[in-house]
N, C-alpha and C positions, 0 to 999 in steps of 0.2 A: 811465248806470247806474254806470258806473265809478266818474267821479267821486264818486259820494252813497258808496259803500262805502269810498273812500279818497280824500278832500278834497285829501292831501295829497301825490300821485302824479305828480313832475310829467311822467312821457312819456304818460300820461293827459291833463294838462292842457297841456301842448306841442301832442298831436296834436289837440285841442281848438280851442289857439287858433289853429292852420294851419288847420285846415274852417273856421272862421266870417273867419279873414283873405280864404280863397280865393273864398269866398262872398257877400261881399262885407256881410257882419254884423262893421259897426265897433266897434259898442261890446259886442256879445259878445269877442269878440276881444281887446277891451281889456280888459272885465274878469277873462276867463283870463291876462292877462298879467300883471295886477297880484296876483292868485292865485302866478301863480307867482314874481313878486318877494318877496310875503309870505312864503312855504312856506321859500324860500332864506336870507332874511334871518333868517327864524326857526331856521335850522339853524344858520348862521353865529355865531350869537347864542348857543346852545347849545353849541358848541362851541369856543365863546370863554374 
């Protein structure tokens, strides 16, 4: 629920992709992780 109200949160999307690494949900996991390369990169980029 978190994530849908803010996509771009990442200790939402952190603690996201620890449950589905613990869990043993690979590619959820992966795609929280690329989520939150996007979110960063997107900041970085913004503040460049």
């Amino acid at each position: 629920m978190a994530a849908k109200l803010n996509p771009a949160a990442l200790d939402v999307l952190d603690a996201l992709y620890v449950l589905y690494r613990e869990t043993q949900q690979g590619p959820k996991a992966a795609e929280m992780l690329e989520k939150m390369l996007g979110v960063t990169t997107c900041a970085t980029i913004r503040s460049a």
